[in-house]
PAVEXMAR-573375 format. One record per atom (N, C-alpha, C): residue number from 1; residue in three letters; x, y, z. Coordinates in pm, whole numbers. Last residue first. Layout:
REM residues N
+-----+-----+--------+--------+--------+
!   n ! res !     c1 !     c2 !     c3 !
+-----+-----+--------+--------+--------+
! NUM ! ala !      X !      Y !      Z !
...
+-----+-----+--------+--------+--------+
END
This chain:
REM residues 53
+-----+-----+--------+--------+--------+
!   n ! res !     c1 !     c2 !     c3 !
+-----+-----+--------+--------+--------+
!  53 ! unk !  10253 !  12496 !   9991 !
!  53 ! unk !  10081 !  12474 !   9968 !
!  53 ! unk !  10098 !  12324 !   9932 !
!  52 ! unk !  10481 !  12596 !  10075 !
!  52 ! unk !  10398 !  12523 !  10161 !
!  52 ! unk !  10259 !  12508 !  10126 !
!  51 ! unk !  10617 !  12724 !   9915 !
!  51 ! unk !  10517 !  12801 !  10005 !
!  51 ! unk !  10427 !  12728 !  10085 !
!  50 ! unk !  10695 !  12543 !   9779 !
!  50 ! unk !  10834 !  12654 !   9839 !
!  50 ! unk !  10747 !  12723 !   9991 !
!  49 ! unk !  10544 !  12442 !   9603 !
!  49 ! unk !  10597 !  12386 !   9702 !
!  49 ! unk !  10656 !  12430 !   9809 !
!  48 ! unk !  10476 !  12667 !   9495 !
!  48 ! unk !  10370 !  12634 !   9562 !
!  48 ! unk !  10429 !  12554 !   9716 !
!  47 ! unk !  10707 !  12682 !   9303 !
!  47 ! unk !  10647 !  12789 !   9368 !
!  47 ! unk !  10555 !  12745 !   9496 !
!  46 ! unk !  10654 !  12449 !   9192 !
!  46 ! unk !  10779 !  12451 !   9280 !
!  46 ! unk !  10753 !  12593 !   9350 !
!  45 ! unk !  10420 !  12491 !   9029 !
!  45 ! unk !  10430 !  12375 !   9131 !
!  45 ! unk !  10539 !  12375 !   9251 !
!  44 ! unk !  10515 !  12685 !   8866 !
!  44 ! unk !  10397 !  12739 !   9005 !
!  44 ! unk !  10380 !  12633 !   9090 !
!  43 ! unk !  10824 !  12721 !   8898 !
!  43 ! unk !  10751 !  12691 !   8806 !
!  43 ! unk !  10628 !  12703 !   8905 !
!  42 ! unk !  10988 !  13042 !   8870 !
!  42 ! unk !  10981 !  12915 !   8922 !
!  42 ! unk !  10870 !  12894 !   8849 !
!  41 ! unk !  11059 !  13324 !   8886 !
!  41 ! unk !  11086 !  13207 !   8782 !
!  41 ! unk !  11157 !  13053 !   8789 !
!  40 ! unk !  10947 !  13496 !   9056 !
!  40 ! unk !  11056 !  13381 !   9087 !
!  40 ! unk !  11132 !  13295 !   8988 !
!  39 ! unk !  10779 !  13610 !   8869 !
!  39 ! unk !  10898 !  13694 !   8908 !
!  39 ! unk !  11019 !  13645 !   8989 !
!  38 ! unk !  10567 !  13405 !   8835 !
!  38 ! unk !  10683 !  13444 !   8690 !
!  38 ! unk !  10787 !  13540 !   8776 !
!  37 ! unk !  10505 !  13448 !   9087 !
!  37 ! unk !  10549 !  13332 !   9020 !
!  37 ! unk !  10609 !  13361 !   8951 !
!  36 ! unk !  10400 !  13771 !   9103 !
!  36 ! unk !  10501 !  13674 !   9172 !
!  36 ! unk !  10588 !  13557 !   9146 !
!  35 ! unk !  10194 !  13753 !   8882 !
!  35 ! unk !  10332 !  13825 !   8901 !
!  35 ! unk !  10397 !  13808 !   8966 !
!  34 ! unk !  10018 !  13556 !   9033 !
!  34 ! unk !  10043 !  13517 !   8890 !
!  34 ! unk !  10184 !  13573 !   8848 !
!  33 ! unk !   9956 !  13725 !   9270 !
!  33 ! unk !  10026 !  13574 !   9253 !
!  33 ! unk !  10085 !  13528 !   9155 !
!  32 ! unk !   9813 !  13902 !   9138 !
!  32 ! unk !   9937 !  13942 !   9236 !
!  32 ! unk !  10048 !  13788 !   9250 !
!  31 ! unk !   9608 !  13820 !   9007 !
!  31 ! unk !   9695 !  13882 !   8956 !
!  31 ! unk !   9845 !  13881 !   9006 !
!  30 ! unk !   9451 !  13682 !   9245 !
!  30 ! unk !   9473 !  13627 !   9164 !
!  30 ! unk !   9645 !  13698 !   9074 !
!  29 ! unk !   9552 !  13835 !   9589 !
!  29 ! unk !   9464 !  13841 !   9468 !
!  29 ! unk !   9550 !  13760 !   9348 !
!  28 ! unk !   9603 !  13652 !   9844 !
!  28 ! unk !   9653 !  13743 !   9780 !
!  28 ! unk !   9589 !  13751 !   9640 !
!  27 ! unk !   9467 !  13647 !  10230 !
!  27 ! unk !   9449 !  13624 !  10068 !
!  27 ! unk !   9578 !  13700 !   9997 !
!  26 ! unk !   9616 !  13717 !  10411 !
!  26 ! unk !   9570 !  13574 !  10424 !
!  26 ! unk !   9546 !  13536 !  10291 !
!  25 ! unk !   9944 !  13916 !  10335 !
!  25 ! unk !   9817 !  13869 !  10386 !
!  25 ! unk !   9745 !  13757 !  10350 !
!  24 ! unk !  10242 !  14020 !  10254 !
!  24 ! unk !  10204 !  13909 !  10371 !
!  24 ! unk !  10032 !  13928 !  10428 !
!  23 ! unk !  10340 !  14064 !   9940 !
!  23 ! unk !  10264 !  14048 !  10051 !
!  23 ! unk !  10235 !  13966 !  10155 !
!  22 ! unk !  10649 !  14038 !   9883 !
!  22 ! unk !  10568 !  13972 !   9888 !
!  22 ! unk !  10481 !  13985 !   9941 !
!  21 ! unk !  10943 !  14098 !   9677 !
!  21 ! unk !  10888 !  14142 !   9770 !
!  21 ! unk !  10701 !  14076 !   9779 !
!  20 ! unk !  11275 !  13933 !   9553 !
!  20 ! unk !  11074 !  13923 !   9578 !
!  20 ! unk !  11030 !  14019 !   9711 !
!  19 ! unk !  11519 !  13964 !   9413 !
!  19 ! unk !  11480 !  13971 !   9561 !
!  19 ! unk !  11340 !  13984 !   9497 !
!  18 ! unk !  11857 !  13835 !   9285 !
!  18 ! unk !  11690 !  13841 !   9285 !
!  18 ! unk !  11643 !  13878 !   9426 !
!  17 ! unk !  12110 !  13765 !   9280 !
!  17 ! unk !  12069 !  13866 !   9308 !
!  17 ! unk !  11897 !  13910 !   9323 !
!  16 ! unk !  12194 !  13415 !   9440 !
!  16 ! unk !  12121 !  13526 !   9329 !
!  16 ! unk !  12089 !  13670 !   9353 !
!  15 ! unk !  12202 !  13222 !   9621 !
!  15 ! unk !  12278 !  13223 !   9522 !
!  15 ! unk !  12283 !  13346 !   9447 !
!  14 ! unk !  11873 !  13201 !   9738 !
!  14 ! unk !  12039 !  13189 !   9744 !
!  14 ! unk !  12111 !  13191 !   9635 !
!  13 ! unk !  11626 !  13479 !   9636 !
!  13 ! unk !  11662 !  13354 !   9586 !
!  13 ! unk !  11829 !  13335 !   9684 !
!  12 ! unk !  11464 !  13615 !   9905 !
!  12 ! unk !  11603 !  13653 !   9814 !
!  12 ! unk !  11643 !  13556 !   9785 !
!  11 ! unk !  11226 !  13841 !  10023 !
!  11 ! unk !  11291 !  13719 !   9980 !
!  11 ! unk !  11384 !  13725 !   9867 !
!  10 ! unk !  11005 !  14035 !  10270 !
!  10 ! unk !  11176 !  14033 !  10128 !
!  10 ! unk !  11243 !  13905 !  10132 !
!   9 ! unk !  10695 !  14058 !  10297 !
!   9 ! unk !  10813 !  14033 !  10315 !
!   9 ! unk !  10894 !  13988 !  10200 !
!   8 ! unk !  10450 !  14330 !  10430 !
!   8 ! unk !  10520 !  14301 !  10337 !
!   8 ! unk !  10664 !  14176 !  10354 !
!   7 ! unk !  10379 !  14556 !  10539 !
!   7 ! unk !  10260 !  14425 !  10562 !
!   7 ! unk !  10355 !  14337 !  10449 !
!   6 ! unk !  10723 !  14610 !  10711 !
!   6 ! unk !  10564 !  14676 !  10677 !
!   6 ! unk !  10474 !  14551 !  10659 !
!   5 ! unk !  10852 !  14392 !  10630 !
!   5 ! unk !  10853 !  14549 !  10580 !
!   5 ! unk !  10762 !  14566 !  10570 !
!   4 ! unk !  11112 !  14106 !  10743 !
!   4 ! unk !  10942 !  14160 !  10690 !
!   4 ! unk !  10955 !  14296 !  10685 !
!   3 ! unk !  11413 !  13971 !  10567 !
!   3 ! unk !  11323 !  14055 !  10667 !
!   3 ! unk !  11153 !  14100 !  10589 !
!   2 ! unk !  11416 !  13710 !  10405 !
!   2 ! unk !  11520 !  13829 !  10435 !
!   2 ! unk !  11488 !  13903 !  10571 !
!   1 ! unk !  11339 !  13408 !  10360 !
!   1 ! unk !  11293 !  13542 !  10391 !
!   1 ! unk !  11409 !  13618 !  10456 !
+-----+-----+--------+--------+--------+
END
C-alpha cells in the first residue's frame, strides 16, 4: 500500500507501473472484486493470498 485516499487505498505492484486503487470497506461488492482481481492480474488464489484471506 502506497497511501490511503479518502475511503480508498493505492497499491502499487513492486517492480511495475501498475497502481490499484481499492476500496477500503468491510464488504466489497461481488463486481468490484471480480475488477480488481483481473486488474492485478493475479490469479484470485494469489489475490486472496496477498489479502490475507
Amino acid at each position: 500500500m502506497v497511501r490511503p485516499r479518502g475511503s480508498h487505498m493505492i497499491l502499487v505492484k513492486k517492480g511495475g507501473m501498475a497502481t490499484l486503487s481499492v476500496p477500503d470497506h468491510k464488504e466489497v461488492a461481488k463486481g468490484t472484486l471480480r475488477s480488481l482481481i483481473r486488474a492485478s492480474n493475479l490469479t484470485t488464489e494469489e489475490f486472496l493470498k496477498l489479502a490475507g484471506r
